[in-house]
N, CA, C, O and CB atoms as a CASP TS submission, in Angstrom:
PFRMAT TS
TARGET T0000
AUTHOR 0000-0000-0000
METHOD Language model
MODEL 1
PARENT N/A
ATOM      1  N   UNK     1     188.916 207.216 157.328  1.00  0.00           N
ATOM      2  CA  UNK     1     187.565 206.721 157.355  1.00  0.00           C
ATOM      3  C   UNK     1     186.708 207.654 158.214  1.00  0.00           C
ATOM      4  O   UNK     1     186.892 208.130 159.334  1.00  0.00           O
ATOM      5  CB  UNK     1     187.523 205.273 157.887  1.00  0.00           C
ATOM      6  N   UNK     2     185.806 207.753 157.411  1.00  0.00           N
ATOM      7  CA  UNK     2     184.853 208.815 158.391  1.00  0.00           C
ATOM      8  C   UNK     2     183.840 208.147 159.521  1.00  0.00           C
ATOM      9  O   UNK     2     183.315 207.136 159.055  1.00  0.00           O
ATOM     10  CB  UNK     2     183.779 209.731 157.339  1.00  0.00           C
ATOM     11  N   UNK     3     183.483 208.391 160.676  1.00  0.00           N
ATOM     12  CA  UNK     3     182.271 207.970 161.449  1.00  0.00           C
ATOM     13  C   UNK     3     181.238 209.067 161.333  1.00  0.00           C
ATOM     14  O   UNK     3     181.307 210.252 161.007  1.00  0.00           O
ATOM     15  CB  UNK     3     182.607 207.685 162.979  1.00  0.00           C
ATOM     16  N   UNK     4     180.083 208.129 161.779  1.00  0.00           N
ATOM     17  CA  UNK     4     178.818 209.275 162.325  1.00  0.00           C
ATOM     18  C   UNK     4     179.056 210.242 162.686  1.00  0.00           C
ATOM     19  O   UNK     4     178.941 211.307 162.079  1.00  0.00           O
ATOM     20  CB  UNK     4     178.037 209.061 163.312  1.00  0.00           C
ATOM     21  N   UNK     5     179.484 210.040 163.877  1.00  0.00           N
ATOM     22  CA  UNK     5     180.214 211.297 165.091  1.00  0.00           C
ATOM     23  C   UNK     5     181.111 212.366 164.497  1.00  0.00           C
ATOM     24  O   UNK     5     181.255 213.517 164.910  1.00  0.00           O
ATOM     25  CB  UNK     5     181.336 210.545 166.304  1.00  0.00           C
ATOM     26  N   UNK     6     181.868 211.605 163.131  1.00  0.00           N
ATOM     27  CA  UNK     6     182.583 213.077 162.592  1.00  0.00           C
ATOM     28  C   UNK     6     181.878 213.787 161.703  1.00  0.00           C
ATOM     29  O   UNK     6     181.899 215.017 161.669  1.00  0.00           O
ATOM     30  CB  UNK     6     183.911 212.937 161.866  1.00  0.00           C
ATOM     31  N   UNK     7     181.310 213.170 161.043  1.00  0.00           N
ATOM     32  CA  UNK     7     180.164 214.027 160.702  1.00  0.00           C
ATOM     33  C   UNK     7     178.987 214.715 160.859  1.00  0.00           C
ATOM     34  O   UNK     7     178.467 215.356 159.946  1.00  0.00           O
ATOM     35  CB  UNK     7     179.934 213.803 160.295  1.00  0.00           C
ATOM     36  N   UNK     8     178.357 214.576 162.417  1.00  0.00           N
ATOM     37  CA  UNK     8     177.738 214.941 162.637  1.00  0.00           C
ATOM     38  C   UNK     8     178.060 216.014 163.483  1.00  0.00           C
ATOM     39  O   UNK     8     177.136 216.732 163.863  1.00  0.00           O
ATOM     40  CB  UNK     8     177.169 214.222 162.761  1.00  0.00           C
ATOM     41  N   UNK     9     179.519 216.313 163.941  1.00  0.00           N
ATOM     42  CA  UNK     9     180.208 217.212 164.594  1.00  0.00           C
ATOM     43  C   UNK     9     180.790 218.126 162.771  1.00  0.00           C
ATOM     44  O   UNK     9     180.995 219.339 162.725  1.00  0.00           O
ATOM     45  CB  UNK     9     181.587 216.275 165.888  1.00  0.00           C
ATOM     46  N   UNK    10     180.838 217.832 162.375  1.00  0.00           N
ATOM     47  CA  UNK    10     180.897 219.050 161.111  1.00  0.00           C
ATOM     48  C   UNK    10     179.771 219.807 160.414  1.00  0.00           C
ATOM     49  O   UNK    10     179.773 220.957 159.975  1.00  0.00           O
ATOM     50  CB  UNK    10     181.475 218.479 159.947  1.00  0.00           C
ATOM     51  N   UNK    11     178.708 218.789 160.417  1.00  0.00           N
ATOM     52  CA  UNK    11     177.202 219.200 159.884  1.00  0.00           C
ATOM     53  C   UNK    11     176.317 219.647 160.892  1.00  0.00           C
ATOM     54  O   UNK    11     175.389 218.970 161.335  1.00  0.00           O
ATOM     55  CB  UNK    11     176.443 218.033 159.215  1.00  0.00           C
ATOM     56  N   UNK    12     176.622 220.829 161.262  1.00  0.00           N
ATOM     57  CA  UNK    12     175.717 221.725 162.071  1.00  0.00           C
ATOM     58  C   UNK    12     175.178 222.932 161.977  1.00  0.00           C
ATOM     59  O   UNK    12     175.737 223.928 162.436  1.00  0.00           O
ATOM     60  CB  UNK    12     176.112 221.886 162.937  1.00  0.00           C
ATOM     61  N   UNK    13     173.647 222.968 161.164  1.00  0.00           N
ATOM     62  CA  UNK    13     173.462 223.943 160.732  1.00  0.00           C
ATOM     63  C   UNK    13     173.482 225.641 161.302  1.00  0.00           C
ATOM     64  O   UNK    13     173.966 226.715 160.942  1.00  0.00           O
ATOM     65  CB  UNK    13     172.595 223.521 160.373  1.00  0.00           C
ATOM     66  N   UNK    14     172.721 225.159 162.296  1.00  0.00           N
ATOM     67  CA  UNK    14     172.644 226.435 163.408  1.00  0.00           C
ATOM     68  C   UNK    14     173.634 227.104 163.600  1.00  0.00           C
ATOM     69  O   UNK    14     173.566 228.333 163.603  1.00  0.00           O
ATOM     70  CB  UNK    14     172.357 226.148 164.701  1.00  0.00           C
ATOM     71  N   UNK    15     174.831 226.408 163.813  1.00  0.00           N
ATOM     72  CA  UNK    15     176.430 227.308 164.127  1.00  0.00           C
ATOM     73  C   UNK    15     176.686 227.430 162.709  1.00  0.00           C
ATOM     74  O   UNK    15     177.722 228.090 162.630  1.00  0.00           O
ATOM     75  CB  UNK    15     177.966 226.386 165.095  1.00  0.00           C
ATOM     76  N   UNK    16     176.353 227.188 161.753  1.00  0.00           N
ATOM     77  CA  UNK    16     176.787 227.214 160.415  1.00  0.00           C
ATOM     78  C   UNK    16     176.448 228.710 159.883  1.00  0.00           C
ATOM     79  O   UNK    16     177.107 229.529 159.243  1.00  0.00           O
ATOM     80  CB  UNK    16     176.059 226.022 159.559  1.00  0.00           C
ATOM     81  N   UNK    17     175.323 228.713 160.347  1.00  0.00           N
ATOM     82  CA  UNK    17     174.418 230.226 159.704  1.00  0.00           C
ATOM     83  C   UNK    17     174.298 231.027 161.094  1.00  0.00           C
ATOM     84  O   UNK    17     173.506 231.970 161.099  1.00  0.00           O
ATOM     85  CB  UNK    17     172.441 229.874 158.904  1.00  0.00           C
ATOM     86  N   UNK    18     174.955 230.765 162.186  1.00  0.00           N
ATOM     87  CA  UNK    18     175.506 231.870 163.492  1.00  0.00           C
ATOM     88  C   UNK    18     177.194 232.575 162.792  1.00  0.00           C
ATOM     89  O   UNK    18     177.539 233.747 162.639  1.00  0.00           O
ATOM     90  CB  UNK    18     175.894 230.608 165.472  1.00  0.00           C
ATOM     91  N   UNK    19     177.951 231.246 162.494  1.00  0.00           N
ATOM     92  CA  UNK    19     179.059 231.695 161.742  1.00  0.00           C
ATOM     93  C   UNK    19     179.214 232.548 160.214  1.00  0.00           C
ATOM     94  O   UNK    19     180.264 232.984 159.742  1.00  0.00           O
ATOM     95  CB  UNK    19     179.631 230.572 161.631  1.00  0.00           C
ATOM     96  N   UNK    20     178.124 232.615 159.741  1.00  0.00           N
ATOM     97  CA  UNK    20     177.789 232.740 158.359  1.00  0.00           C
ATOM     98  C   UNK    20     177.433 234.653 158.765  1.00  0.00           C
ATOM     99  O   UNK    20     178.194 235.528 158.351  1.00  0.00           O
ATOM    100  CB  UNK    20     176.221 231.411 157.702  1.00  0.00           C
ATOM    101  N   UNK    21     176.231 234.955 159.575  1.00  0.00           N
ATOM    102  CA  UNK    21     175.952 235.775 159.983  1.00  0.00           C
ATOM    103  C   UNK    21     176.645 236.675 160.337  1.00  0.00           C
ATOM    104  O   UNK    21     176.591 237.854 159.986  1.00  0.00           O
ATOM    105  CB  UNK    21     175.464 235.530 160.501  1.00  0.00           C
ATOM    106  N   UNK    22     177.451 236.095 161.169  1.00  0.00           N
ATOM    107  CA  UNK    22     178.600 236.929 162.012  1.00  0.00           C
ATOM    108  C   UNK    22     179.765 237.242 161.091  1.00  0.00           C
ATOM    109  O   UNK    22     180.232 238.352 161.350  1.00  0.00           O
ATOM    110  CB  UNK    22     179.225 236.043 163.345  1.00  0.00           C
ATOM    111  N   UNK    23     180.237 236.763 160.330  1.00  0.00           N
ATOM    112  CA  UNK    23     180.965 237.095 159.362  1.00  0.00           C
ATOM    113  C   UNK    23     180.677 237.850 158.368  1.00  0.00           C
ATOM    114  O   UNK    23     181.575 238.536 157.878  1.00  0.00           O
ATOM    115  CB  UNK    23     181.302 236.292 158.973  1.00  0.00           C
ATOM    116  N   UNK    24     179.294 237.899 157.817  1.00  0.00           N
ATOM    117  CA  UNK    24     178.538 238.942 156.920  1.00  0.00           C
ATOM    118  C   UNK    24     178.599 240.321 157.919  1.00  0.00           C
ATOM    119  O   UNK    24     178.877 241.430 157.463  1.00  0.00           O
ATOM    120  CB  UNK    24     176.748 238.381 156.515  1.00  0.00           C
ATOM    121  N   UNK    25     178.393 240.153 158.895  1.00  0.00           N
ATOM    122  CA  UNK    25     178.130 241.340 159.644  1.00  0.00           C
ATOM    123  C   UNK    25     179.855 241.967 160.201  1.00  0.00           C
ATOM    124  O   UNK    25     179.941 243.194 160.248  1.00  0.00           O
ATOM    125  CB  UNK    25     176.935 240.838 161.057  1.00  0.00           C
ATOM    126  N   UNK    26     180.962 241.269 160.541  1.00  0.00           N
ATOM    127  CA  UNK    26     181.684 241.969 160.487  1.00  0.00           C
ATOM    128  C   UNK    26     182.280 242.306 159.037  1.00  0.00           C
ATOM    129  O   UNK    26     183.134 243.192 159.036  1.00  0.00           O
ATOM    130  CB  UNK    26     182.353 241.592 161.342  1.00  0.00           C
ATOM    131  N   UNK    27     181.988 241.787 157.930  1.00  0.00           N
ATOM    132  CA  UNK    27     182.517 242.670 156.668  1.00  0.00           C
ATOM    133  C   UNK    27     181.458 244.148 156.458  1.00  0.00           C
ATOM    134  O   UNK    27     181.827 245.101 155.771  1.00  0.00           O
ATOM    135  CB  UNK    27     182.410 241.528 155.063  1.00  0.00           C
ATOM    136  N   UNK    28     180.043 244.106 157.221  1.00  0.00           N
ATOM    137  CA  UNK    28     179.784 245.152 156.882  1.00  0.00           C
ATOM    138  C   UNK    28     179.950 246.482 157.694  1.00  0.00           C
ATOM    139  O   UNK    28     179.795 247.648 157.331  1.00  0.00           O
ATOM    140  CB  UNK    28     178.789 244.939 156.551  1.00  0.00           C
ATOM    141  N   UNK    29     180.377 245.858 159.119  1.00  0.00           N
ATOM    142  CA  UNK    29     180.956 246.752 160.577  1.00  0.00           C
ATOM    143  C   UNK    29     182.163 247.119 159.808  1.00  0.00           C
ATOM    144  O   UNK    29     182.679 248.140 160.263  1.00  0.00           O
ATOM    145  CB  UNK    29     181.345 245.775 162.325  1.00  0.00           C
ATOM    146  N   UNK    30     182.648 246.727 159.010  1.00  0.00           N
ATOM    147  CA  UNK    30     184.237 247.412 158.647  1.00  0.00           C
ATOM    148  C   UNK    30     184.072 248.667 157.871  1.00  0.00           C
ATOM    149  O   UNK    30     185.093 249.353 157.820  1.00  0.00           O
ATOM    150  CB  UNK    30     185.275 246.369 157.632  1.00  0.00           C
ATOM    151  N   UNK    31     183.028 249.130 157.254  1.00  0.00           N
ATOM    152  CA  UNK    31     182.732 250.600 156.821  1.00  0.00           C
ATOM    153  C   UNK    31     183.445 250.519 155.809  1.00  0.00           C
ATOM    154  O   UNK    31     184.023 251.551 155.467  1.00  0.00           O
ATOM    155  CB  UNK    31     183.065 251.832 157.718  1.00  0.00           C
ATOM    156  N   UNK    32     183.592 249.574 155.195  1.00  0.00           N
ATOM    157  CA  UNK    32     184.024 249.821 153.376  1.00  0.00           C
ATOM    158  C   UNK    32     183.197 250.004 153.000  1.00  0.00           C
ATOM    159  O   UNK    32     182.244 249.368 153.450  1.00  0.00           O
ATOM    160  CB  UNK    32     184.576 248.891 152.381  1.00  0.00           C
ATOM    161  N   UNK    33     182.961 250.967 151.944  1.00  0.00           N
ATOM    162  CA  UNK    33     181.926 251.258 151.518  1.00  0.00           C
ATOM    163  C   UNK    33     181.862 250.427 149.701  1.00  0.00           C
ATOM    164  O   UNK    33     181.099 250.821 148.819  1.00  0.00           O
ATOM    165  CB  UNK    33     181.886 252.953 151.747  1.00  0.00           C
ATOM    166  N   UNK    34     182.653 249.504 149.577  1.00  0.00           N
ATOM    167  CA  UNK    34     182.680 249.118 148.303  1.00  0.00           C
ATOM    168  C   UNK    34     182.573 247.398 149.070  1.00  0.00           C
ATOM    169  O   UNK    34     182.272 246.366 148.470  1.00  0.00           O
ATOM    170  CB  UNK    34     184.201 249.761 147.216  1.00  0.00           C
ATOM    171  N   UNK    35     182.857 247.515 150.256  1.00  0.00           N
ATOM    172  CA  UNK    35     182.121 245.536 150.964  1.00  0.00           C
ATOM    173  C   UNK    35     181.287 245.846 151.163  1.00  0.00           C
ATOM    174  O   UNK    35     180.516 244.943 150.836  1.00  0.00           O
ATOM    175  CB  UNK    35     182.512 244.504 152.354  1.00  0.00           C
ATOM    176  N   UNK    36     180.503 247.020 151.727  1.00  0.00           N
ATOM    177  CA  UNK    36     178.900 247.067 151.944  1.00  0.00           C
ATOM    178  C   UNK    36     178.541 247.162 150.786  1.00  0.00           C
ATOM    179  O   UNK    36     177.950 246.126 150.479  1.00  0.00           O
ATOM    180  CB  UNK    36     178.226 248.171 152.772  1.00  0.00           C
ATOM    181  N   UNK    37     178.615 248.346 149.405  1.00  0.00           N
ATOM    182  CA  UNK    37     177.763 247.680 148.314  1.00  0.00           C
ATOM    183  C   UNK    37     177.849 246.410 147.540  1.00  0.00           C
ATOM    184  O   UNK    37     177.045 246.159 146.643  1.00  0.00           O
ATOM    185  CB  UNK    37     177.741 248.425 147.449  1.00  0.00           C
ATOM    186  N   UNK    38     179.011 245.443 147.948  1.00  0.00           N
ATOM    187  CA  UNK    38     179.327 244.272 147.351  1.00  0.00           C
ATOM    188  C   UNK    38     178.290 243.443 148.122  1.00  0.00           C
ATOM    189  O   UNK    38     177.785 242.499 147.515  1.00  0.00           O
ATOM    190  CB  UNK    38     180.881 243.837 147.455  1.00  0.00           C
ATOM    191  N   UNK    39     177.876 243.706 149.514  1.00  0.00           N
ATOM    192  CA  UNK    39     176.781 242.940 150.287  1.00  0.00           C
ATOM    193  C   UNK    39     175.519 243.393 149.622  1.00  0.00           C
ATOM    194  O   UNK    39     174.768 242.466 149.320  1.00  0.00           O
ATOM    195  CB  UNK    39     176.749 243.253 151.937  1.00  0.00           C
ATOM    196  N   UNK    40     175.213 244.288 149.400  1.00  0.00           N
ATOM    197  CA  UNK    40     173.788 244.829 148.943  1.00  0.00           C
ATOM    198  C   UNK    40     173.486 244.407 147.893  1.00  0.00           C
ATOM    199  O   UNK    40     172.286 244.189 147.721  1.00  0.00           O
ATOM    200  CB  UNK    40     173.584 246.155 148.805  1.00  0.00           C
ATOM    201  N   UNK    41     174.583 244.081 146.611  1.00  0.00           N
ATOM    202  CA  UNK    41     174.341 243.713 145.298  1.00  0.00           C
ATOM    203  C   UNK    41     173.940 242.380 145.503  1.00  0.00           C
ATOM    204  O   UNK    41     172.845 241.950 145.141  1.00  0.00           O
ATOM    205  CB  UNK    41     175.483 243.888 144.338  1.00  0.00           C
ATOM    206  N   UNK    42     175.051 241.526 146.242  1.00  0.00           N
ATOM    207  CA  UNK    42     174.224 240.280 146.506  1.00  0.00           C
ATOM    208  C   UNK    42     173.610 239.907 147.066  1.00  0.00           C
ATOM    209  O   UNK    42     173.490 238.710 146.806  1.00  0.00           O
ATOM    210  CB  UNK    42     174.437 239.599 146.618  1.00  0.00           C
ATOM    211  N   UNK    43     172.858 240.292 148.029  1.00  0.00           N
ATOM    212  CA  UNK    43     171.550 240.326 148.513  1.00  0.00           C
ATOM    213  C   UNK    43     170.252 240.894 147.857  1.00  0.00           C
ATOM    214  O   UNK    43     169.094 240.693 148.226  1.00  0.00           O
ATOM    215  CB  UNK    43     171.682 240.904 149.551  1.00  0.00           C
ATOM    216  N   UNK    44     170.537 241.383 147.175  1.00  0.00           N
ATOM    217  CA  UNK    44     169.289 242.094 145.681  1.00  0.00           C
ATOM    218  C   UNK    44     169.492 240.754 145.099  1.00  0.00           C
ATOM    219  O   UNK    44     168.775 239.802 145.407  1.00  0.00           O
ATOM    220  CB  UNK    44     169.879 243.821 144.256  1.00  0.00           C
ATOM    221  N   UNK    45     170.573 240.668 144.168  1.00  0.00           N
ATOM    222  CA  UNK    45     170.720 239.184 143.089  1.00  0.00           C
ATOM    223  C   UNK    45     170.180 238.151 143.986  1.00  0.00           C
ATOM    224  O   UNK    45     169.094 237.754 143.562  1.00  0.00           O
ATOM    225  CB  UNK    45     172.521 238.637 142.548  1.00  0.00           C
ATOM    226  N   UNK    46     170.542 237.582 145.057  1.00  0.00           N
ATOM    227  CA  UNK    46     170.051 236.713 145.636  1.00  0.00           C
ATOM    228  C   UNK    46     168.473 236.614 146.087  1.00  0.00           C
ATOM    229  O   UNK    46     167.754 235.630 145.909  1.00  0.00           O
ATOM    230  CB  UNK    46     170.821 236.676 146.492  1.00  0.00           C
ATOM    231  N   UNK    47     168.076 237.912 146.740  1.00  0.00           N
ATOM    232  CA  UNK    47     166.474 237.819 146.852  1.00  0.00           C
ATOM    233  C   UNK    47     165.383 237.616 145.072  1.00  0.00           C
ATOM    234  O   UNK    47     164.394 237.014 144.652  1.00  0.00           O
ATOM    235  CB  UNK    47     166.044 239.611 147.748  1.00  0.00           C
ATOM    236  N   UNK    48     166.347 238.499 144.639  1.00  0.00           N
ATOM    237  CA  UNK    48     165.455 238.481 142.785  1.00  0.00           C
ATOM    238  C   UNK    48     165.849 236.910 142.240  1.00  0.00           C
ATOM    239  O   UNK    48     165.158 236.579 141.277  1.00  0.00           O
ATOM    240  CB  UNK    48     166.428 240.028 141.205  1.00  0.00           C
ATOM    241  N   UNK    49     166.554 236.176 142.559  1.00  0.00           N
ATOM    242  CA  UNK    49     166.803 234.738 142.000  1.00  0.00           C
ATOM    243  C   UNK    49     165.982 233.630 143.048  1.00  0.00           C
ATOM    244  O   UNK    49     165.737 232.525 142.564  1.00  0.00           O
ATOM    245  CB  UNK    49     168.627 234.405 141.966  1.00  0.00           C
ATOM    246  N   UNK    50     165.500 233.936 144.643  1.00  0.00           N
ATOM    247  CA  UNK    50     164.757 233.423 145.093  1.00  0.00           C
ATOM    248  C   UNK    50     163.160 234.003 144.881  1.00  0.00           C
ATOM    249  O   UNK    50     162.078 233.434 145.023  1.00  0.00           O
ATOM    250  CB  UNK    50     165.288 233.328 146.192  1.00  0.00           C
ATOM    251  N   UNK    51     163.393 234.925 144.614  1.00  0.00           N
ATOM    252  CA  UNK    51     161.890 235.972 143.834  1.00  0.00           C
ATOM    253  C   UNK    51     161.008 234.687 143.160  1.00  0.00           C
ATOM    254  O   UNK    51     160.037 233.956 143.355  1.00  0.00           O
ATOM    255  CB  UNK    51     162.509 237.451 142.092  1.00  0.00           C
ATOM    256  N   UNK    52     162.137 234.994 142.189  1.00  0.00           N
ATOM    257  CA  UNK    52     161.796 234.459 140.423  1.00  0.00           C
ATOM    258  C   UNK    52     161.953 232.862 140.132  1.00  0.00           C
ATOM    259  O   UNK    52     161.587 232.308 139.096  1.00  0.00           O
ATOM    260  CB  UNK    52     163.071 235.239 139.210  1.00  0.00           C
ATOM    261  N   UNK    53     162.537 232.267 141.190  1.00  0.00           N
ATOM    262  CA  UNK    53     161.973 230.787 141.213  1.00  0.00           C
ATOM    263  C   UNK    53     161.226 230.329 142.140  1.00  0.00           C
ATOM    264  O   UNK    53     161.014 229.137 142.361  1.00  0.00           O
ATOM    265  CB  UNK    53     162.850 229.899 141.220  1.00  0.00           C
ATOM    266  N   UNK    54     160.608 231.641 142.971  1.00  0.00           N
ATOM    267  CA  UNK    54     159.476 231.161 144.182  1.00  0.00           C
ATOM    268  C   UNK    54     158.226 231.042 143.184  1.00  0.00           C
ATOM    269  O   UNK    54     157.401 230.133 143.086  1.00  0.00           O
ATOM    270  CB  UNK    54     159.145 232.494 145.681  1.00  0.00           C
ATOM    271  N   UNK    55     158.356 232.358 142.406  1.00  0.00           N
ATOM    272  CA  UNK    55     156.768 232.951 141.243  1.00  0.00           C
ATOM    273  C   UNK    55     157.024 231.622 140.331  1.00  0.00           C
ATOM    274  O   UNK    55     155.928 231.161 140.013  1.00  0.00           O
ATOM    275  CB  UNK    55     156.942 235.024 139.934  1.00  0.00           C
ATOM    276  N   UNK    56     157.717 231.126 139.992  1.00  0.00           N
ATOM    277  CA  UNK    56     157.981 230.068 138.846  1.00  0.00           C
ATOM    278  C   UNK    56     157.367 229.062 139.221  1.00  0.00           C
ATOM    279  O   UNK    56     156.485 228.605 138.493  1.00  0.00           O
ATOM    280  CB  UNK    56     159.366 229.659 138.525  1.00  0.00           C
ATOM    281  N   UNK    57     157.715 228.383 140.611  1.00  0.00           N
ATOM    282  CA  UNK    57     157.400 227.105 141.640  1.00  0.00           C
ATOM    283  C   UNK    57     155.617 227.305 141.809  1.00  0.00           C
ATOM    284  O   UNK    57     154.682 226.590 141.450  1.00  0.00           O
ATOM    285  CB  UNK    57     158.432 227.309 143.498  1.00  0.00           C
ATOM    286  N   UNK    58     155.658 228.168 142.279  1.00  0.00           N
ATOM    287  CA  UNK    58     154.232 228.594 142.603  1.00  0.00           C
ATOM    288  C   UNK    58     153.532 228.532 141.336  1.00  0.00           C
ATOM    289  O   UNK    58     152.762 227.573 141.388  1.00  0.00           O
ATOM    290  CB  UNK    58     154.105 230.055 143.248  1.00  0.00           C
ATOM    291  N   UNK    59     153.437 229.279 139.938  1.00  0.00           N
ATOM    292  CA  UNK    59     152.570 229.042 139.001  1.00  0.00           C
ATOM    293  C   UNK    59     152.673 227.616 138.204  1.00  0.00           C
ATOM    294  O   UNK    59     151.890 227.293 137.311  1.00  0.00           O
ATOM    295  CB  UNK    59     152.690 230.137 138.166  1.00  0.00           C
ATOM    296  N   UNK    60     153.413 227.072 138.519  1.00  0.00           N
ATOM    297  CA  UNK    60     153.559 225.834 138.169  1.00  0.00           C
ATOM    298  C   UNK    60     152.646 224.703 139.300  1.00  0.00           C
ATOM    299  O   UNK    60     152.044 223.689 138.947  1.00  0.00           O
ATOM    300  CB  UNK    60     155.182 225.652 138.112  1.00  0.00           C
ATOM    301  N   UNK    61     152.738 225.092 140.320  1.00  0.00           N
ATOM    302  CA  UNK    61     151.873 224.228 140.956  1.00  0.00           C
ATOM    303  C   UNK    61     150.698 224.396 140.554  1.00  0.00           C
ATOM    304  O   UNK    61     149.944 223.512 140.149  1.00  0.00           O
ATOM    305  CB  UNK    61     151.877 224.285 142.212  1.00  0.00           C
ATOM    306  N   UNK    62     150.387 226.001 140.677  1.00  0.00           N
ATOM    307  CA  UNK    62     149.093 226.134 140.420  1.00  0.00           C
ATOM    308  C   UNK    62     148.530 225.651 138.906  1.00  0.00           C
ATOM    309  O   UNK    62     147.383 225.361 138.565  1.00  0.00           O
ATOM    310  CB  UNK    62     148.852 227.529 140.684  1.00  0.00           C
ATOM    311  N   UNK    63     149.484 225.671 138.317  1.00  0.00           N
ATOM    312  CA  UNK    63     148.905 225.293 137.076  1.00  0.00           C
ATOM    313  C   UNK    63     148.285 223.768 136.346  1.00  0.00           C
ATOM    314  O   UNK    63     147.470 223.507 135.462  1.00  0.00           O
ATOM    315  CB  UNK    63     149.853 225.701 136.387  1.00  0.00           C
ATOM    316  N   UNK    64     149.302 222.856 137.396  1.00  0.00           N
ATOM    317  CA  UNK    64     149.142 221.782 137.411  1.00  0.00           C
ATOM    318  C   UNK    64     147.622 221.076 138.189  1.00  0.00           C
ATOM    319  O   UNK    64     146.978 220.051 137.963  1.00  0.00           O
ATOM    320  CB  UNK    64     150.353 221.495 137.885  1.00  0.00           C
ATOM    321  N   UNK    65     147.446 222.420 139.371  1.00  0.00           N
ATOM    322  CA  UNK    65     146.381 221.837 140.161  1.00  0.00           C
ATOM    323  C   UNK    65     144.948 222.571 139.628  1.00  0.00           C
ATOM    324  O   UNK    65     143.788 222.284 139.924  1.00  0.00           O
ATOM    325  CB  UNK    65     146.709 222.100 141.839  1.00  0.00           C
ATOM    326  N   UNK    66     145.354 223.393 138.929  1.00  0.00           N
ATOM    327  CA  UNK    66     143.921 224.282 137.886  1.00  0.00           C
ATOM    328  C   UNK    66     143.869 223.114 137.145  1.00  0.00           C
ATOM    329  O   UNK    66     142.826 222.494 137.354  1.00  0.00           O
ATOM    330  CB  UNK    66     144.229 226.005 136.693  1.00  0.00           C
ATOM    331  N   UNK    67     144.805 222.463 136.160  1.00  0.00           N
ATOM    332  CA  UNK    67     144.065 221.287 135.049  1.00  0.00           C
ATOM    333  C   UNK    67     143.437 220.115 135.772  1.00  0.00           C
ATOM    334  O   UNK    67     142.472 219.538 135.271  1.00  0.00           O
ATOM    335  CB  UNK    67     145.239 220.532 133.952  1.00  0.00           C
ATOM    336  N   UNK    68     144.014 219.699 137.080  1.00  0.00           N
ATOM    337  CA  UNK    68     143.866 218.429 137.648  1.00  0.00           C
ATOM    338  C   UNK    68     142.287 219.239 138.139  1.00  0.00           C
ATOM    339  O   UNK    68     141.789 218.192 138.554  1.00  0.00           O
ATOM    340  CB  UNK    68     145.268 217.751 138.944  1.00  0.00           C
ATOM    341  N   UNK    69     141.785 219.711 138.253  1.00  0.00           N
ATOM    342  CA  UNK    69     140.650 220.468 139.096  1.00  0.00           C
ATOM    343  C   UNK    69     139.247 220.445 137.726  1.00  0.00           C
ATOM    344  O   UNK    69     138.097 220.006 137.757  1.00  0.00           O
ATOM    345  CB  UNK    69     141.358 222.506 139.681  1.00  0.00           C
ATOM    346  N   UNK    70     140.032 221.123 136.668  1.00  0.00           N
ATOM    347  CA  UNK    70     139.157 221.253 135.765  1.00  0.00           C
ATOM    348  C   UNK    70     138.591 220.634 134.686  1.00  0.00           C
ATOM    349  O   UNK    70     137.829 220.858 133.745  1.00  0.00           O
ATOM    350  CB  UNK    70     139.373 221.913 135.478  1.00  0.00           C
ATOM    351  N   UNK    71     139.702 219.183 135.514  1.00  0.00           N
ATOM    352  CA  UNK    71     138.969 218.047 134.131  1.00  0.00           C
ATOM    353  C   UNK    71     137.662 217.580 134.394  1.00  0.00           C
ATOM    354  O   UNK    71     137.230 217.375 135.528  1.00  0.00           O
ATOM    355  CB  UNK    71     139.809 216.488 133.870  1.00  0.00           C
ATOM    356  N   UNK    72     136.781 217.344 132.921  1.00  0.00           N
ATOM    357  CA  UNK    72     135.829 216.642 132.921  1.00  0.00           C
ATOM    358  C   UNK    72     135.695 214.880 133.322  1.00  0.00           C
ATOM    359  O   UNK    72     136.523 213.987 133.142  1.00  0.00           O
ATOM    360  CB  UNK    72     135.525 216.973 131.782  1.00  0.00           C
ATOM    361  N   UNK    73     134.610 214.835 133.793  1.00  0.00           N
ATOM    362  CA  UNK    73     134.984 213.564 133.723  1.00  0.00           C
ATOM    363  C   UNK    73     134.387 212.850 132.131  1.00  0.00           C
ATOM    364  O   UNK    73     133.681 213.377 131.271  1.00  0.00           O
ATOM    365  CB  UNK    73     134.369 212.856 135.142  1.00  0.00           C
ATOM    366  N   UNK    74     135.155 211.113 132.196  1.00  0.00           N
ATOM    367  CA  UNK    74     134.981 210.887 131.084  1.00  0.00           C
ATOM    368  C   UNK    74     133.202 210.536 130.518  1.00  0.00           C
ATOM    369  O   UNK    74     132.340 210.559 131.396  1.00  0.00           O
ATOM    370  CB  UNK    74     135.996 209.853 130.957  1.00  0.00           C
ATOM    371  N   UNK    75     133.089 210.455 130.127  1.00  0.00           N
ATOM    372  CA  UNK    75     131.399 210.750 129.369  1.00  0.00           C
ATOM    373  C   UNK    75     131.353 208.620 129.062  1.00  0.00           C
ATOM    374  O   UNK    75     132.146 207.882 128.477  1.00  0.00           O
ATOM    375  CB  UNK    75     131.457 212.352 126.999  1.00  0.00           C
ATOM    376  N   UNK    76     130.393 208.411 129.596  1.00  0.00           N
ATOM    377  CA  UNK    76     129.224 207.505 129.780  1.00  0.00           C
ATOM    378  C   UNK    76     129.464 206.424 128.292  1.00  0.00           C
ATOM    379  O   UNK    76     129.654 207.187 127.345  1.00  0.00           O
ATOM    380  CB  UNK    76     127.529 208.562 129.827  1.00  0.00           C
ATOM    381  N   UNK    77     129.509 205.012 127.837  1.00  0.00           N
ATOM    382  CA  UNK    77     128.266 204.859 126.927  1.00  0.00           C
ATOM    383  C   UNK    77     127.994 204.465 126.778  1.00  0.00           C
ATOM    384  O   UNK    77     127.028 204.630 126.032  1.00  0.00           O
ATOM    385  CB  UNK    77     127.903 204.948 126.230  1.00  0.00           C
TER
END
């Protein structure tokens, strides 16, 4: 059975992405030169897949808030 306390001692982001970091960084301190371009490829794929659903998110808002902006109102009679 799980408690609060054990989960809240496993779900910790900060040491999560200190541990995350530090481990990216000693695979790239090791001077392979086929783990450093294996880091670079996915860090390209990864920035171009947060790219391309930031531009997606974004014209979609905007698009939604250009029609909500540019309606007429309804006419009188």
């Amino acid at each position: 059975m799980f408690s609060i306390e054990t989960v809240a001692l496993q779900v910790d982001p900060v040491a999560n992405v200190e541990q995350l970091i530090e481990g990216f960084g000693q695979v790239a301190a090791n001077g392979d030169p086929l783990s450093i371009a294996l880091l670079v490829v996915g860090a390209v794929l990864t920035g171009l897949a947060v790219g391309a659903f930031g531009v997606l998110a974004a014209g979609g808002l905007l698009s939604g808030l250009a029609r909500s902006l540019s309606r007429e109102p309804p006419r009188g009679a």
